[in-house]
C-alpha positions in Angstrom: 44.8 -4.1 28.8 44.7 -7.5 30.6 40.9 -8.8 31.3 40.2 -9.4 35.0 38.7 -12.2 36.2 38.3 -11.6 39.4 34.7 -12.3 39.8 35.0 -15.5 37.7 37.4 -16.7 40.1 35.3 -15.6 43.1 31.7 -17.2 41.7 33.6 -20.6 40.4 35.5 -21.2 43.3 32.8 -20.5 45.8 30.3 -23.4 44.1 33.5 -25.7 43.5 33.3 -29.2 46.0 35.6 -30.2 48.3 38.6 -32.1 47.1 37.4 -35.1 49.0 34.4 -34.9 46.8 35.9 -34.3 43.6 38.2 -37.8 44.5 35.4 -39.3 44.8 33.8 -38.3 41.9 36.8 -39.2 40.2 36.9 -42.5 41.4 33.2 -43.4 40.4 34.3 -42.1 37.0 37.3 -45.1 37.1 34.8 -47.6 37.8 32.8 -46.9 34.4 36.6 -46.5 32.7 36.7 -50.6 32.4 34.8 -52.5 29.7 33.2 -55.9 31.2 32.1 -53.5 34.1 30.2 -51.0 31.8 28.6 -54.5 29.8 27.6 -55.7 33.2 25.9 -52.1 33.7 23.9 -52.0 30.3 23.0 -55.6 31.2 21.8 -54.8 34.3 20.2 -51.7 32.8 17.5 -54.4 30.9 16.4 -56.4 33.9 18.3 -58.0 37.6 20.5 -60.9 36.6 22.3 -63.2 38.6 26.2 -64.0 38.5 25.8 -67.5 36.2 23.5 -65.4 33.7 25.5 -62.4 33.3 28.5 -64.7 32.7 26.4 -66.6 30.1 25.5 -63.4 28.4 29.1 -62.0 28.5 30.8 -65.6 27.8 33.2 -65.1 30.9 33.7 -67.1 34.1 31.3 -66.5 37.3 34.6 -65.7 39.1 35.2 -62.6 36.7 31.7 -61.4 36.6 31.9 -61.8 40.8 34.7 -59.8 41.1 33.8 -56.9 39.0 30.2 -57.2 40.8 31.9 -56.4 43.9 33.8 -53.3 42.2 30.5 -52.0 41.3 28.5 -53.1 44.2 31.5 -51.3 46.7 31.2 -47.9 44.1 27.2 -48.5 45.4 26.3 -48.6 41.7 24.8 -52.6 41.9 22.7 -53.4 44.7 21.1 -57.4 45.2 18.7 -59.3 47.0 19.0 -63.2 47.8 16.2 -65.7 46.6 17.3 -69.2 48.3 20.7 -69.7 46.9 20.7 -67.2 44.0 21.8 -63.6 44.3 20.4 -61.3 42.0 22.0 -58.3 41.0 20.2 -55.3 39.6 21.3 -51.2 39.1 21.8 -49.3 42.5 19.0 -46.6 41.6 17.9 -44.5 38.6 20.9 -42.2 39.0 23.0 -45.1 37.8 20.1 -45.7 34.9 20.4 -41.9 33.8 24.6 -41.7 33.9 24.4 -44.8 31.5 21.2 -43.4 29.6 23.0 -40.0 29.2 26.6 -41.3 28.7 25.2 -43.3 26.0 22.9 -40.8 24.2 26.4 -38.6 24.0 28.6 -41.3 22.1 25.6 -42.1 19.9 25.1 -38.5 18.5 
């Protein structure tokens, strides 16, 4: 006799977002997917950095690290502030802290 699932069905569906909202999930998800991005995360993660120091610490160009800053900053995952000239660049919130924190602690186990 075949199980029914009926009720399954009904209680996942019912507290399953939008597809809008999964997309966008999905897209924050491809933002962590690239290397030098996820570096300039756990950098940020330590202390706000601007664009010629994270390009010291990474040994890449200050073009590079501004592009991918604008990736993350547009994904809302980088915020700065200006101090004369400089622009420092630091994590968006603790949200962004905790993915890392947590998304770490799971390959490390």
């Amino acid at each position: 006799m075949p199980h029914n699932h009926d009720e399954l069905l009904k209680h996942v569906s019912a507290d399953m977002p939008s597809d809008e909202l999964l997309q966008d999930l999905g897209d924050l998800f491809k933002v962590f997917g690239d290397t030098t991005r996820i570096k300039i995360m756990y950098a940020l993660y330590e202390d706000e950095m601007c664009v010629c120091a994270i390009a010291d610490l990474l040994k890449m160009t200050q073009s590079a690290i501004s592009h991918q800053l604008k990736v993350l900053k547009a994904a809302n995952l980088v915020a700065s502030r200006r101090e004369g000239k400089t622009i420092f660049y630091r994590l968006a919130d603790e949200h962004v802290k905790s993915i890392i924190a947590q998304g770490y602690e799971h390959i490390t186990e």
